[in-house]
C-alpha positions in Angstrom: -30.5 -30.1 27.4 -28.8 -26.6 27.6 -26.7 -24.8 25.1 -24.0 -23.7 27.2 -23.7 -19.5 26.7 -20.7 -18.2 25.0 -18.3 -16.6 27.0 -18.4 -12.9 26.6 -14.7 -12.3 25.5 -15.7 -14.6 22.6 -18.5 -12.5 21.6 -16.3 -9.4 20.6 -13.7 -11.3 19.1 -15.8 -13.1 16.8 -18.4 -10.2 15.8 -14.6 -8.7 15.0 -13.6 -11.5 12.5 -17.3 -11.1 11.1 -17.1 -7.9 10.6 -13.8 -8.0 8.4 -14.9 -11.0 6.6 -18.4 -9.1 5.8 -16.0 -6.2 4.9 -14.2 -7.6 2.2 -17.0 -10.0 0.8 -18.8 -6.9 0.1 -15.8 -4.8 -1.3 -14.5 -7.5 -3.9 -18.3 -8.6 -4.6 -19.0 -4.1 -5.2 -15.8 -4.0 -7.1 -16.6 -7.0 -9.7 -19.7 -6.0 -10.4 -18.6 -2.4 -11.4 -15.1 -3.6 -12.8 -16.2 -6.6 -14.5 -18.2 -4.5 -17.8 -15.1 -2.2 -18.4 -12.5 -5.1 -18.4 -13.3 -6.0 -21.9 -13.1 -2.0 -23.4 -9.8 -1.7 -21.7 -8.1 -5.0 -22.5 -9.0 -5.7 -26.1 -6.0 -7.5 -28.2 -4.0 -7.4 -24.7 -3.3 -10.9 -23.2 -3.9 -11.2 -19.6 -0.3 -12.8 -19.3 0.7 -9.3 -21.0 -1.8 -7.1 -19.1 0.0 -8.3 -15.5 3.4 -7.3 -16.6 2.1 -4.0 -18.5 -0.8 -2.7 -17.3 -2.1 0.0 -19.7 -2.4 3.5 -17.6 -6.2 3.4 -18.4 -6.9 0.0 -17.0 -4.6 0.9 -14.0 -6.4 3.9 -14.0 -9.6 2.2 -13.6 -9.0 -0.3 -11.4 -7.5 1.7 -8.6 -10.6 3.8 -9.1 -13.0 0.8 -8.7 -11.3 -1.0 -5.4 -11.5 2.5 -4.0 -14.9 3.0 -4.8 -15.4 -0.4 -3.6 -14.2 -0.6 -0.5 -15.4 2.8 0.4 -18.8 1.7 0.4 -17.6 -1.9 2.2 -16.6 0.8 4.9 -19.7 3.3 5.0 -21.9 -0.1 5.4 -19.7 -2.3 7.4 -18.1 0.4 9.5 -19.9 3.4 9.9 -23.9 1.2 10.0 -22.9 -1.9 11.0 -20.3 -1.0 13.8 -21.7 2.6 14.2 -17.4 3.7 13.8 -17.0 7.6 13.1 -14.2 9.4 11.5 -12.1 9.8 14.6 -12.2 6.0 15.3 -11.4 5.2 11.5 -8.9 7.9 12.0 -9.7 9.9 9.1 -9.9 13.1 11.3 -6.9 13.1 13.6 -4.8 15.4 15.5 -2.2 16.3 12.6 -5.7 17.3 9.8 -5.2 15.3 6.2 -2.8 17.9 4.5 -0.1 18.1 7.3 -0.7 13.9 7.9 -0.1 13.5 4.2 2.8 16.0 4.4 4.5 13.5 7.2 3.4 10.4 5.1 5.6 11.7 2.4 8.3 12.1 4.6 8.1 8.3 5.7 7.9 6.8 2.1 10.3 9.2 0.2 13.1 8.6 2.4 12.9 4.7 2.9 12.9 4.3 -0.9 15.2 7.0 -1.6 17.8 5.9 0.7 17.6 2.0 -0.6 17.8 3.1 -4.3 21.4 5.5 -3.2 22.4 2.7 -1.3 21.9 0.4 -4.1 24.4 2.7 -6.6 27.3 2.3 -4.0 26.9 -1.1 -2.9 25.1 -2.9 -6.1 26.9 -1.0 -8.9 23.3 0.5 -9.7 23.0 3.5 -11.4 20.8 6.5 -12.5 21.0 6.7 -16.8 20.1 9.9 -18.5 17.4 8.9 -21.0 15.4 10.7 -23.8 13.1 13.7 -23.0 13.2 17.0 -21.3 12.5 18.2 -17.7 9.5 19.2 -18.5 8.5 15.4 -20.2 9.7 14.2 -16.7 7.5 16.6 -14.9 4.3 15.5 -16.7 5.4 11.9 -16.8 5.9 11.9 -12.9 2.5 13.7 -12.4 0.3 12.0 -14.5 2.1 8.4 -12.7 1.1 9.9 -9.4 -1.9 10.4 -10.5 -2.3 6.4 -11.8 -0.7 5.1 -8.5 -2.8 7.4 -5.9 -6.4 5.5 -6.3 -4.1 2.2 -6.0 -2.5 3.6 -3.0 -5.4 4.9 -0.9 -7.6 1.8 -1.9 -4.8 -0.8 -0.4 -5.3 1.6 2.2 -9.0 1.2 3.0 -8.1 -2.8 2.4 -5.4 -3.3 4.8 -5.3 -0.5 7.1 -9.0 1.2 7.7 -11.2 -0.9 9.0 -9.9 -4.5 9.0 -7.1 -3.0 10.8 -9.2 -1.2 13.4 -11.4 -4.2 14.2 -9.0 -6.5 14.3 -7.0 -4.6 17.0 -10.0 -4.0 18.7 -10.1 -8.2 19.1 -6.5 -9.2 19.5 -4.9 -5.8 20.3 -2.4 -3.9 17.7 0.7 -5.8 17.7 -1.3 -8.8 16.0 -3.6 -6.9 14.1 -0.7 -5.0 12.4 1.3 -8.5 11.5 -1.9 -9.8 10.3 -2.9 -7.3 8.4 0.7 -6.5 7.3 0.9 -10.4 5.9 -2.1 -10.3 4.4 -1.0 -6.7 2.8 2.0 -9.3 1.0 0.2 -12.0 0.0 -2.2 -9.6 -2.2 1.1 -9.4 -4.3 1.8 -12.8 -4.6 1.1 -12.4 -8.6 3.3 -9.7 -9.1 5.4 -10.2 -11.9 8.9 -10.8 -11.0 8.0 -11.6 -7.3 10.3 -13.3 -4.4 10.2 -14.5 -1.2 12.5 -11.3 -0.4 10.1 -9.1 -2.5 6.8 -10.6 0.1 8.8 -9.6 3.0 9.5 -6.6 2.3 6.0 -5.7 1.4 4.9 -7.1 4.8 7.9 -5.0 6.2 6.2 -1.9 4.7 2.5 -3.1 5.6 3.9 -2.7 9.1 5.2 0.7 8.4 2.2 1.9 6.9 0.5 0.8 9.5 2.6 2.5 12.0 1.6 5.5 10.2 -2.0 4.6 10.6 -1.7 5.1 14.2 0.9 8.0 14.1 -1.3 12.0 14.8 -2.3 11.8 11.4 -4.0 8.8 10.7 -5.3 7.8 7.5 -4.0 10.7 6.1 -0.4 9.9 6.6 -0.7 6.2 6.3 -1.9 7.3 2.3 0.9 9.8 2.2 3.5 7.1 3.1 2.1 4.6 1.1 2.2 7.1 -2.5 5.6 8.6 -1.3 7.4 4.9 -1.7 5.6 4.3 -4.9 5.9 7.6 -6.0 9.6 7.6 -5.4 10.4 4.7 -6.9 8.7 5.2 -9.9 9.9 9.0 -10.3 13.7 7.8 -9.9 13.0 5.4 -12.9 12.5 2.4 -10.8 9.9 -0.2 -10.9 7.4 -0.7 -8.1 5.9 -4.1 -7.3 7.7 -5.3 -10.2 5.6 -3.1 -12.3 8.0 -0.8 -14.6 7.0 3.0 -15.1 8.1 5.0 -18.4 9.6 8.0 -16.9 11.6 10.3 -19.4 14.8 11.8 -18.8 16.3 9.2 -16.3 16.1 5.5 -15.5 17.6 3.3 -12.7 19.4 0.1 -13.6 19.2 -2.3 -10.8 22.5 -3.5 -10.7 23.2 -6.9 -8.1 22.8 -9.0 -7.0 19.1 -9.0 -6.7 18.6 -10.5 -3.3 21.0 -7.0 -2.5 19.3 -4.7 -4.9 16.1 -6.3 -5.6 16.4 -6.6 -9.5 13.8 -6.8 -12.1 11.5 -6.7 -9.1 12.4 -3.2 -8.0 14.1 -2.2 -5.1 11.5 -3.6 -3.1 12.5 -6.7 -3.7 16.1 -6.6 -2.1 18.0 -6.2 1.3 18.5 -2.4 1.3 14.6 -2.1 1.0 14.9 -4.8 4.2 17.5 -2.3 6.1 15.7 1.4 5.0 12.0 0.6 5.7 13.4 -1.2 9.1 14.8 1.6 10.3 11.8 4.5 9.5 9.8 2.2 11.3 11.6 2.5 14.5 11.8 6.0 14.0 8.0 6.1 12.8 7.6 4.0 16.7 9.1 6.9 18.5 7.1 9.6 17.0 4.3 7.6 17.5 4.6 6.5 20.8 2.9 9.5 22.8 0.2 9.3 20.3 -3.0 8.2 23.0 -5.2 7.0 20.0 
């Protein structure tokens, strides 16, 4: 009896889907094992029902440090040993260089979030509210919240765009990767407080995004860029992100409604004008893009 040989398109695909299952066993199994001692320090006299609605900055901080950490060594084993993958192909060299990629990221999440939360006040009845501080509280209170949401953002990164994303299209092609990917992106939110159907969509809405920038001249770098600009934006205007809410002095952003419009206590991600902005920087993040040979 013969074992009949497996047909050589298989054998791609399916050392593909290894691949990005090894990838992630590895990360999450990296990131408990270095997360795990410091939960206890960071969370004493905090109940984890408490902890997912208000993450202290420290444990934030932490985290975001650890998946990155993580899933960078996932990638150095998985990607660059494994699947002998350089820079270029991960595409954190690309034809833009990281400061002028993450210069057009920014542009790509600062105006999609930006033009939902100023559609929001003239459609919603939102509003921006002058709150206590002074511009100079805000300035340290927006820098120091970049500075908690950038590990989050470039780690999500590695996770969803990176490798999984690379090896995937390499299997199926880009259009599939992307939506798979992108879905997945979502459903790693599904415990966000506050969280909708709406709010899942539009998170897949911006995986897709994001991962148009992935494959835009600068790569990685912009991908990151875009990902911290919508955060970043958000949270600076006095919004919350992910259903997450920010302490920003000097302004804050009541949601106004209705929240399948505006998104309410979920954040602006979490309603139709989210749906409409991201939409259209996609298409326009498509044509820029679409020269791109890589």
């Amino acid at each position: 009896m013969t074992i009949p040989a497996t047909p050589r398109r298989q054998r791609p695909v399916l050392r593909a889907l290894l691949g990005v299952v090894c990838f992630f066993l590895l990360g999450f199994l990296l990131f408990f094992l270095g997360f795990l001692p410091f939960v206890d320090p960071l969370t004493a006299g905090i109940s984890p029902a408490e902890l997912a609605r208000h993450p202290t900055p420290i444990f934030a901080l932490v985290q975001g440090l650890g998946l990155l950490v993580a899933f960078g060594a996932s990638t150095w084993v998985v990607g660059w040993k494994a699947f002998h993958l350089g820079s270029r192909d991960l595409r954190w060299r690309s034809r833009l260089g990281w400061a002028a990629g993450i210069g057009a990221g920014l542009v790509l999440g600062v105006l999609p979030a930006a033009v939902a939360m100023t559609l929001g006040v003239f459609t919603g009845g939102a509003s921006w509210v002058r709150d206590s501080g002074s511009l100079l509280d805000y300035a340290g209170g927006v820098g120091k919240t970049l500075l908690l949401l950038a590990p989050a953002a470039l780690s999500e990164e590695l996770m969803f765009r990176g490798l999984p994303l690379v090896l995937t299209a390499r299997a199926f092609g880009r259009p599939t990767a992307i939506v798979v990917l992108s879905v997945l992106f979502a459903l790693a939110h599904v415990s966000n407080p506050d969280v909708s159907v709406r709010a899942l969509g539009n998170i897949a809405l911006a995986g897709i995004l994001l991962s148009v920038a992935f494959y835009s001249p600068g790569g990685m770098w912009t991908a990151f860029g875009a990902h911290i600009g919508w955060n970043g934006t958000l949270a600076a205007l006095g919004a919350p992100v992910s259903g997450l809410p920010f302490q920003i002095p000097m302004v804050d952003y009541t949601m106004g409604g209705p929240p399948w419009l505006t998104g309410g206590s979920f954040g602006p991600e979490g309603g139709l004008l989210s749906t409409v902005a991201i939409t259209a920087t996609i298409v326009l993040a498509a044509q820029w893009i679409r020269k791109e040979p890589t």
